[in-house]
C-alpha positions in Angstrom: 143.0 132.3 100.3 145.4 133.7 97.9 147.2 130.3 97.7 144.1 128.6 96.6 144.0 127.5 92.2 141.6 125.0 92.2 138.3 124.3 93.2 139.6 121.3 95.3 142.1 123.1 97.2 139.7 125.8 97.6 137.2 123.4 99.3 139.8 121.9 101.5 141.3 125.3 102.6 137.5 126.5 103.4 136.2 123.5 105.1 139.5 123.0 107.3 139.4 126.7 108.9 135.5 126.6 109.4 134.2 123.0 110.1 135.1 120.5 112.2 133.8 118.2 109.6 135.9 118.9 106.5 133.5 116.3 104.4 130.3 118.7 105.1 129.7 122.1 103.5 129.6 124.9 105.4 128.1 128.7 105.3 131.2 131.2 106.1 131.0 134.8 106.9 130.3 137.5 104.2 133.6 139.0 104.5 135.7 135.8 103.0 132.8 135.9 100.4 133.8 139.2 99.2 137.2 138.2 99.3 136.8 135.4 97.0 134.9 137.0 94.9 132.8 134.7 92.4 133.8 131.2 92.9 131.0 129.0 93.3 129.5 129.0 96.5 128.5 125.0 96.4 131.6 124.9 98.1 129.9 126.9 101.2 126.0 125.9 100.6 125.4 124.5 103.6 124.3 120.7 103.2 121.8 120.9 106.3 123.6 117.9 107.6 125.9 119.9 110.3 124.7 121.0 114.1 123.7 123.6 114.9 121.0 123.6 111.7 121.3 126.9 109.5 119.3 130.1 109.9 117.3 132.5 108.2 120.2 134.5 107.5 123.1 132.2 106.8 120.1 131.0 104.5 120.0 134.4 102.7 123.8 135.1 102.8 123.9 132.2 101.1 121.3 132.8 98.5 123.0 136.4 97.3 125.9 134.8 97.0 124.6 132.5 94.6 123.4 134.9 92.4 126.8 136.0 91.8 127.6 132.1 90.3 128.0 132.1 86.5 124.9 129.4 86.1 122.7 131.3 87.8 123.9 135.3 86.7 123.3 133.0 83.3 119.7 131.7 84.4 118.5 135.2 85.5 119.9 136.9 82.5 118.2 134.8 80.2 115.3 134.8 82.3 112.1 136.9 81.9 111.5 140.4 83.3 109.0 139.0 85.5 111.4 136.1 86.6 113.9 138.6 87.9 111.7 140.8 89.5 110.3 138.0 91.1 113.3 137.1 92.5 113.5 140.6 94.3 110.8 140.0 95.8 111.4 136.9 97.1 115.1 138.3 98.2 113.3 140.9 100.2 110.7 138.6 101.8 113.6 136.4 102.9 115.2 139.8 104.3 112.2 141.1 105.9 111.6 141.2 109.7 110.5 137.7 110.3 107.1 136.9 112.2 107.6 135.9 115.9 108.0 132.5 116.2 105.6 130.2 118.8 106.4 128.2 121.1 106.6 124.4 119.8 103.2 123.0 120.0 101.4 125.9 119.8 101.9 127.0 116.1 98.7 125.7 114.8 100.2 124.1 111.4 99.6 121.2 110.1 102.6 119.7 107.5 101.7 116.7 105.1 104.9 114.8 103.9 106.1 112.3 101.8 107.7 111.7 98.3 105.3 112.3 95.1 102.6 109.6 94.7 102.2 108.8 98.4 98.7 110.5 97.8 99.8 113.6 99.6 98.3 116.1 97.5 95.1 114.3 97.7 95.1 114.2 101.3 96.0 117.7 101.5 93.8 118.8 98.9 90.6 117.3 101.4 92.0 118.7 104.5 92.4 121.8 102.9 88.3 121.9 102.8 87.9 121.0 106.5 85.8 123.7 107.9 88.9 124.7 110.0 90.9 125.0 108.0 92.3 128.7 107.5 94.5 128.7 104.7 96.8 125.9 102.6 100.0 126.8 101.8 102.6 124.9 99.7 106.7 125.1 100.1 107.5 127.1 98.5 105.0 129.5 98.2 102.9 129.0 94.6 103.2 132.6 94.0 107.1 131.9 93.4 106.4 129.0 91.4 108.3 130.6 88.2 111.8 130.8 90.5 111.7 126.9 90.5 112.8 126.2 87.4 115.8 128.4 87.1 117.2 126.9 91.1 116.5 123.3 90.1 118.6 123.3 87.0 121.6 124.5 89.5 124.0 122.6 91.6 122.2 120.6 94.6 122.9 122.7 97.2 122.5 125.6 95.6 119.0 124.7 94.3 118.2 123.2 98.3 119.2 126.1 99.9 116.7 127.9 98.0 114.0 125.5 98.5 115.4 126.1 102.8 115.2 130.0 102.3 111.6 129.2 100.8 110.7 127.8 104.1 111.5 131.2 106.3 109.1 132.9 103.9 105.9 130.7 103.7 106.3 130.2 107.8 106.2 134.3 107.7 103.0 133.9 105.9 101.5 130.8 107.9 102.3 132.5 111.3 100.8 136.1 110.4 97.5 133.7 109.2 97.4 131.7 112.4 97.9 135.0 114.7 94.5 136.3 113.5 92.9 132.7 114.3 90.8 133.9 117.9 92.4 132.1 120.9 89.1 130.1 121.7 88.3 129.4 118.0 89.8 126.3 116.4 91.7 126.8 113.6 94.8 125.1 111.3 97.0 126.2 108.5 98.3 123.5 106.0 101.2 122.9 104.5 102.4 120.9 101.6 106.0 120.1 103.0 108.1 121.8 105.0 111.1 121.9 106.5 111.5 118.0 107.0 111.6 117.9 103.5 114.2 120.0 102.2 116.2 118.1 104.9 115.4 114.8 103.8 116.4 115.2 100.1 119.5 116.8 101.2 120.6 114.4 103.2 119.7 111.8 100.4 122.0 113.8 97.9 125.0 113.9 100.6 124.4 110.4 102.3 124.2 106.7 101.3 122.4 104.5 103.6 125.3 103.5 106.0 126.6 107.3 106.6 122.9 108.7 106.7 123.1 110.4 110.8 121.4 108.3 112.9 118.4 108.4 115.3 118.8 111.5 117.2 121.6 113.0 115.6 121.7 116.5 115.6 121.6 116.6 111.9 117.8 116.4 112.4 117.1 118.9 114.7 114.8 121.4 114.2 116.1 125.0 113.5 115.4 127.3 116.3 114.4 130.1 114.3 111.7 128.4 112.5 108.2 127.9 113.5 107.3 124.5 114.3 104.9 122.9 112.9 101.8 121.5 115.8 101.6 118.4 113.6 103.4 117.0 111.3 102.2 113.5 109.5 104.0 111.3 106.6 102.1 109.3 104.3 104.1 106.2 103.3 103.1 103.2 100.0 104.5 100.7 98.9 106.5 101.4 95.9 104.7 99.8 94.0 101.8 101.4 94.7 103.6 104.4 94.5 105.0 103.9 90.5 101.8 103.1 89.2 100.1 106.3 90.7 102.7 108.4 89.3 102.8 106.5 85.8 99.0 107.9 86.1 100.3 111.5 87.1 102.7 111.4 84.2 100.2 111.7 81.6 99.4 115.5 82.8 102.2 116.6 84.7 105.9 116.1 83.2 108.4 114.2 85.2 110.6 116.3 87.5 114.5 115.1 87.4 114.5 114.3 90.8 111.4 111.9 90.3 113.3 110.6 87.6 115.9 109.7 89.9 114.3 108.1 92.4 112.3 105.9 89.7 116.0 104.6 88.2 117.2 104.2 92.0 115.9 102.5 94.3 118.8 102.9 96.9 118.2 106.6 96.3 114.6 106.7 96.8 115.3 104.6 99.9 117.3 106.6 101.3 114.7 110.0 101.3 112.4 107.5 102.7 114.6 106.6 105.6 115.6 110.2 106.4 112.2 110.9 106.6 111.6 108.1 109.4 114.3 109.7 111.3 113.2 113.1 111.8 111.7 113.6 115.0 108.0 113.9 115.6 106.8 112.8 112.6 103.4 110.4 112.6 103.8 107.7 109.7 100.3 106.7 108.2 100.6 103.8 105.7 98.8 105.5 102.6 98.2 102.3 100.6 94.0 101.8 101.4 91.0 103.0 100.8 91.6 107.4 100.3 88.8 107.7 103.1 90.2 105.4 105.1 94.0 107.4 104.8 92.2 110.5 105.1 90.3 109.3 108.6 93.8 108.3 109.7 95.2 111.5 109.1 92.4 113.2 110.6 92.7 111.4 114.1 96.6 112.2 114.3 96.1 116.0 114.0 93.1 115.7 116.3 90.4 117.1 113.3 87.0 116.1 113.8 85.5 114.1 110.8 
């Protein structure tokens, strides 16, 4: 790695000895990381588009290595106290001894997916009063809600593999809920997005339509060491019934740059949407009726009683 001066070359050289597929980032082993010292680590940030997925700890390796990046040493520093500390104590949540993982099936969570103004949050907002229901959770998890701004004004895959790690620690939270559910009692946990959609957007940042992975690629498979989810159902609209509910959102929640994005392109916007179809085992409900109506829908996938 000596030879390496530039970013380019440095990518090249990195990519060729580890992946197969020198287009795709890839997460390498702490030692070269201390050997290179702080270059940026986009160059390794996995962009969840490889086989076999990544894990919990190429996920954290990942993360620390991060920190060490000028933009974000720069966001921290100029961060609060309370930002920073928070950040420990996401580091060692990530780090923790994980929950055990159930079988497939069995894990009793329920995910809602689908980009803003699908009516997601109103659908999850209602289940989240079912009788049943135990606890909702968001990805990631609203108590690390202040971390969000500092990742998102980083590089893509630097602020996505946060938003992965984030996954591994509100699973370790959904899982230690659902274990103290009775066998014989019925019981969910719901999330706000998962997994599927950290994947998604990736993909949507890396892809265009004609190199997104196909049906059945392994790019979509489910990593092995995180819980997965019993049900998982996507709320699609058209789009536009989809602008006009979020020109009625603007008005009290500010525009994310991402939203922004999609709004400008629809090829982009597209493209999440597609990668979304492709992930396996999701249920697609068309959103666009009567909320009671979507709601009922939704409601008869995951098998909840009305």
């Amino acid at each position: 790695y000596k030879s390496v001066v530039s970013r380019t070359e440095l990518r090249q050289s990195v990519t060729k000895r580890h992946c197969a597929h020198p287009q795709r980032s890839l997460f390498v082993e702490k030692n070269t990381f201390e050997r290179l010292g702080h270059f940026y680590c986009s160059v390794f940030l996995c962009s969840l588009t490889m086989a076999p997925p990544p894990t919990r700890s190429a996920a954290a390796l990942a993360l620390q290595t991060a920190l060490a990046t000028p933009q974000l040493t720069k966001g921290f520093a100029e961060a609060t106290q309370a930002a920073r500390d928070l950040l420990q104590t996401f580091l060692s949540a990530l780090g923790a001894k994980p929950e055990p993982v159930t079988p497939e099936g069995n894990s009793r969570i329920v995910v809602i997916e689908g980009l803003d103004g699908t009516g997601k949050s109103t659908v999850w907002s209602a289940l989240a009063s079912a009788r049943t229901c135990r606890a909702a959770l968001r990805t990631p998890p609203e108590e690390y809600t202040a971390l969000r701004p500092i990742f998102d004004a980083c590089h893509e895959d630097t602020r996505r593999t946060f938003y992965f790690a984030a996954n591994y620690i509100a699973a370790d939270q959904a899982l230690k809920l659902a274990s103290s559910i009775p066998p014989h009692e019925e019981g969910f946990i719901l999330f706000d997005r998962f997994y599927f959609s950290t994947l998604a957007y990736s993909l949507a940042h890396h892809h265009t339509i004609e190199t997104l992975p196909a049906h059945g690629d392994a790019a979509y498979a489910w990593p092995a060491d995180l819980v997965h989810p019993s049900n998982i159902v996507l709320l699609r609209v058209s789009e536009e019934a989809r602008q006009a509910r979020m020109a009625q959102r603007a008005a009290v929640v500010a525009v994310t740059e991402e939203e922004e994005r999609m709004r400008k392109s629809a090829a982009f916007r597209d493209l999440i949407d597609e990668a979304y179809t492709r992930c396996p085992g999701v249920r697609t409900i068309a959103a666009d009726g009567d909320r009671d109506a979507v709601l009922a829908a939704v409601k008869d996938v995951i098998g909840l009683k009305a």
